[in-house]
C-alpha positions, 0 to 999 in steps of 0.5 A: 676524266670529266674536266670536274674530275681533272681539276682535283687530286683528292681520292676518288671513292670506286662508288664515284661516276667517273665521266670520260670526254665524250660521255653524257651523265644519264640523258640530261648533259651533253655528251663531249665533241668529236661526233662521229656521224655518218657521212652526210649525217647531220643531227640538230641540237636544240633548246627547249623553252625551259632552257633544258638542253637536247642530247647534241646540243653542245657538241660540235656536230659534223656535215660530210657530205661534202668530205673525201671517201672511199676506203684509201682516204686519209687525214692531211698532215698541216704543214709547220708545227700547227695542229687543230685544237685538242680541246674546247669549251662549249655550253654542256650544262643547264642549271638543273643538269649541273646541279644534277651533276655536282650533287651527288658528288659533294654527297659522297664526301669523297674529293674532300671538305675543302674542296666541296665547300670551295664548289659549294660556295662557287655554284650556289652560295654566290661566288659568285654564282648562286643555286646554280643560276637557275634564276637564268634558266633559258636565259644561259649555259653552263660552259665546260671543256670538251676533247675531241674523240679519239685525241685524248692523248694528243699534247694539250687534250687537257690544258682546258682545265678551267672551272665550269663557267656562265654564259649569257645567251647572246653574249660571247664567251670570256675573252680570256678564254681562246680555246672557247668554240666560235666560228674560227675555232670551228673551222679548225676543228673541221681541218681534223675531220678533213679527208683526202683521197689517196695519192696514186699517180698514174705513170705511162708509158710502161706504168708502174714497170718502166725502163731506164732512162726512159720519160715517165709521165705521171698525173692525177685523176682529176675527177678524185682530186677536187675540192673536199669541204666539212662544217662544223657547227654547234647549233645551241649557238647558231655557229657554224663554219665550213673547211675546205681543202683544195689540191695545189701540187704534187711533189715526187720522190723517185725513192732513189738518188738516181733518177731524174725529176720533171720539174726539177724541182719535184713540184708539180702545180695544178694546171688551173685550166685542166683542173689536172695536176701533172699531164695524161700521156698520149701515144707518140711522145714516149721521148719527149720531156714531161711536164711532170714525172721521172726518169730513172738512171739505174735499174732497180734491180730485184726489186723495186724504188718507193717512189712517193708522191705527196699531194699539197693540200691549200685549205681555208674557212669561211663561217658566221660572220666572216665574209671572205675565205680565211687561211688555215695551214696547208695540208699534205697527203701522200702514199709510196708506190712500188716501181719496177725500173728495168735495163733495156735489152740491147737486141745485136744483129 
């Protein structure tokens, strides 16, 4: 429900207009964070000279162009107990469009007396603001909270529960309130939008079907695996900050106790002067050591080991204001991929 909503436990009449994150009252609010735009997509929030505020201008508005794509790519999960925001408050309402928005509420006398005097007196009798600030139209917003889509059951997607507050353009927003939108938290909010290619090692000599204690090389394509950006940005209030994400590492796991692992410690570093993780095998050296992959001990049998392989993802932000990269946690991506371990056949003469 709308943050108006969530901060009261009094009855809701069926008659009510019930306002989900993300959904705009008619076309004068604006609709919740989280749009999905196109890839490449980038939509221009606005206000007008009267203050009044266009459909986007609230949201944060994402730029992709830059992001992975393709139909194997997929969300990095932070590494530690981090995770991007799950809810925000931003500019929503101009004066007219909340009072637009409150009105009809206290009319339907359906969250209470109390609770209607209590708003009554918050937005328009002077404590502390009065008629909805619309002395200040053009000169503010209105802030409230936003969720992004699709996160609405995450922890935490609620705890933004504070009333819908003034902010000054120009000035920054209460600092009692870390969850309001500034450029770091833009750049954590892009860190959910980043997307990565699939994890799909190439293996050689005999690829996905190799032979017991046989040297199994194992690389990336370098042309996928580079450097993937997203900006987010709330253009109301000219911020923006863009994420980017880059390839560090590959860890293996053979899926099986019994194999053996180049490096031993199954972390692969990105060579930075090949911009190649792993090395592609070449013809003639089949018993050499490789600088990244495995050998199997045993045969798989009739079956097949999962051998994992899980990309590390650095990824940092840079944005308004800020003039050097800033860290935010690593990233990690993986897949499993079926081999076929087989005994090598003796040939007795």
């Amino acid at each position: 429900m709308s943050a108006l909503i969530r901060r009261t436990a009094m009855p809701v009449a069926a008659g009510l207009l019930l306002l989900l994150p993300g959904q705009a009252l008619a076309d004068d609010t604006l609709p919740g964070g989280g749009t999905q735009n196109p890839p490449g997509h980038h939509e221009k929030g606005s206000a007008t000279d009267d203050g009044k505020l266009s459909a986007e201008a609230g949201a944060v508005v994402y730029d992709r162009p830059k992001n992975g794509s393709g139909g194997k790519v997929g969300a990095v999960t932070p590494t530690g107990n981090w995770t991007p925001p799950p809810c925000w408050y931003a500019p929503k309402y101009t004066p007219a469009q909340l009072q637009k928005e409150r009105e009809p509420i206290w009319e339907a006398e359906s969250t209470g007396y109390q609770w209607d005097a209590q708003q009554r007196d918050r937005y328009v009798n002077g404590k502390p603001y009065k008629d909805f600030n619309k002395d200040k139209t053009g000169k503010g917003y209105w802030w409230d909270s936003y969720i992004p889509d699709g996160r609405e059951a995450e922890p935490g997607a609620f705890d933004c529960d504070k009333e819908t507050f003034w902010v000054d353009k120009g000035d920054p927003p209460p600092a009692d309130i870390p969850e309001a939108v500034t450029p770091e938290v833009l750049a954590k909010l892009a860190y959910a939008e980043i997307r990565v290619p699939g994890t799909k090692v190439t293996l050689a000599p005999k690829g996905n079907t190799t032979k017991v204690n046989l040297p199994t090389w194992a690389w990336l394509n370098k042309a996928e695996f580079k450097p993937v950006s997203v900006t987010a940005s709330v253009p109301v209030l000219n911020i923006q900050a863009t994420t980017t994400a880059e390839p560090i590492s590959l860890k293996i796991d053979p899926g099986t106790k019994d194999a053996a692992i180049y490096p031993t410690s199954g972390v692969c570093p990105l060579n930075t002067k090949t911009d190649q993780i792993g090395e592609p095998y070449t013809k003639g050296k089949s018993h050499e050591t490789p600088p990244c992959g495995v050998r199997y001990l045993r045969s798989s049998g009739d079956g097949t080991f999962p051998l994992k392989a899980t990309v590390t993802w650095k990824i940092h932000w840079t944005g308004t204001g800020v003039n050097e990269e800033k860290p935010l946690p690593d990233g990690e991506f993986g897949a499993d991929q079926n081999v076929v371990v087989q005994e090598v056949q003796a040939v007795n003469r």
